[in-house]
N, C-alpha and C positions, 0 to 999 in steps of 0.2 A: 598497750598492756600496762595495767596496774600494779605497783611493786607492793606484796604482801605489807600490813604495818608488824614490827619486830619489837618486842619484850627487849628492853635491853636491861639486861641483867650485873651486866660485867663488862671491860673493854672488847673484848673479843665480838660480843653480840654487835657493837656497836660499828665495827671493821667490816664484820660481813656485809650488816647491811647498807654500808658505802660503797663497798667492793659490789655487793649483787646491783646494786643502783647504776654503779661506773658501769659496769656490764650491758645493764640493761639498756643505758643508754648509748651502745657503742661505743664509750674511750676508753682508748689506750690507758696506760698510766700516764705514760708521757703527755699526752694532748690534754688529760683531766689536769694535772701539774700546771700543766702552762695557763690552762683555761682560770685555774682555780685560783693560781697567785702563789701556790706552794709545790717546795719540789718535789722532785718525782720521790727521794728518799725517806720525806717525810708521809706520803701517803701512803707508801709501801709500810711504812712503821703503824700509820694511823690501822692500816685495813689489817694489819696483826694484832691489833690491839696494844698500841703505842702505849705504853702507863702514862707518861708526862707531856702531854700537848696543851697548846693553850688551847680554854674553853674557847676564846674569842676566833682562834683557827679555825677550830673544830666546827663552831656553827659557822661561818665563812663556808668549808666546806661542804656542809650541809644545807644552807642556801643555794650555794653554787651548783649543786646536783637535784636543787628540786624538791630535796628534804626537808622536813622539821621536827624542832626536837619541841616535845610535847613532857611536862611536869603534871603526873595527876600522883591520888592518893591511890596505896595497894589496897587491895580489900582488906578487913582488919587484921584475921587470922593471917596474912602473909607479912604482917610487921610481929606479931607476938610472939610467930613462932621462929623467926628467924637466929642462924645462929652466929656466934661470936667474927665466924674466922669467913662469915661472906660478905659479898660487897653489901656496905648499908647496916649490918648484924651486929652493929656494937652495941653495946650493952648499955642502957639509958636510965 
């Protein structure tokens, strides 16, 4: 089974779709932990949307579950119209 690809928007986007992955792949927290190099405490924070982890963890993790993180451009209308107070929305 194929895991949908996820818009990530925010941390939180970013949690779920490690958590629906870990899921989908059978582990535990504890067994992905151990697998992954990191503790279980930290992945529990990653998949609620941890604010401060290192990037270099984070794709670690996402390697280690079969993930990857993909940089493209938004369509144009979804940078223009963006506002202040959301992720990415600062004012340029």
């Amino acid at each position: 089974m194929r895991q949908p690809q996820a818009n990530i928007r925010i941390l939180s986007d970013l949690g779920d779709a490690i958590r629906a992955r870990r899921r989908m792949t059978g582990l535990t927290l504890d067994d992905a932990a151990a697998l992954l190099g990191v503790g279980r405490r930290f992945l529990v924070e990653l998949e609620n949307g941890k604010r401060h982890a290192s990037i270099e963890t984070v794709l670690r993790v996402l390697h280690g579950l079969g993930l990857e993180l993909r940089v493209e451009p938004r369509r144009p209308q979804s940078w223009v119209s963006a506002r202040s107070d959301e992720p990415g929305g600062e004012a340029r």
